[in-house]
N, C-alpha and C positions, 0 to 999 in steps of 0.2 A: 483544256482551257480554250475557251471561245476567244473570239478577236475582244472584245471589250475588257476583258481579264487581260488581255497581254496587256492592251493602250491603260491601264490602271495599274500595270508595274511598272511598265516604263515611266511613269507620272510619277510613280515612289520612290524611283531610283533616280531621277532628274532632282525630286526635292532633297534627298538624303546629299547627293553630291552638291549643292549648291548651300546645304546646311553647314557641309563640311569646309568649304569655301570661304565661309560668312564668319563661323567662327574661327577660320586660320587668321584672317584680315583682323578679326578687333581683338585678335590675344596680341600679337605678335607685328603687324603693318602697318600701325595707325601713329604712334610716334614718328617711324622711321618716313610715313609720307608725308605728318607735316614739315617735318626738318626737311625733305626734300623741295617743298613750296617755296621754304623759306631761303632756300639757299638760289636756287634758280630766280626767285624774284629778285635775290641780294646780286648774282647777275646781270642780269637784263637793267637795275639800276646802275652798275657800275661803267656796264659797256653802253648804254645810255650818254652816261654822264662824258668817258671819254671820246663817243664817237661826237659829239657836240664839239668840246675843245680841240680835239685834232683836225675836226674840217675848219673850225675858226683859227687856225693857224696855218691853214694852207695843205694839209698832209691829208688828203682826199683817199692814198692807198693805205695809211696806215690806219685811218679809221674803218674802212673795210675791212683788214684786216682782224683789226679786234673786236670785229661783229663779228666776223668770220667765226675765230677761236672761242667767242660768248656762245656760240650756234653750239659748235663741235664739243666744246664739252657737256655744256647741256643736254644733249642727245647720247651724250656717254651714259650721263646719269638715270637716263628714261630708257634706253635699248634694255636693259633685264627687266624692268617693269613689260614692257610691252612684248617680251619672250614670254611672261609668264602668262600675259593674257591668252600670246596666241595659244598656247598646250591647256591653258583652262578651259576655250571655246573649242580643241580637239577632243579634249577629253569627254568635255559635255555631249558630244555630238557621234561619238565612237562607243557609247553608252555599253 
């Protein structure tokens, strides 16, 4: 095998895993991320709405707070998303 036969497998084995990628996401991930949009937006309006009332009533640490907590769980919900990326960009790259 010459160099140009290698760099033509490695192309076929790059497409094949990023095949297998593409169709795990639209059997299986495409529900489960828009419920996740929808819940993190339902957040960000909620803690919106009290961090507004709580500074109009004078409580400057408790509206921190429940940005704080709108933060922390949201980032609950997104850390295994973003584990999955990192071992998909290893795996792509460890060929």
């Amino acid at each position: 095998m010459d160099r140009g036969d290698e760099k033509q497998e490695v192309v076929k084995d790059v497409f094949q895993i990023s095949e297998i990628y593409v169709c795990h996401d639209t059997q299986m991930g495409v529900n489960m991320d828009i419920n996740l949009i929808f819940k993190i937006a339902a957040v960000g309006i909620l803690v919106s709405v009290l961090n507004q009332i709580l500074k109009q009533s004078g409580r400057d640490e408790q509206a921190f707070l429940t940005t704080l907590a709108g933060l922390i769980l949201v980032l609950f919900w997104i850390v295994p998303y973003i584990s999955d990326l990192f071992k998909t960009i290893q795996n792509l790259f460890t060929l």
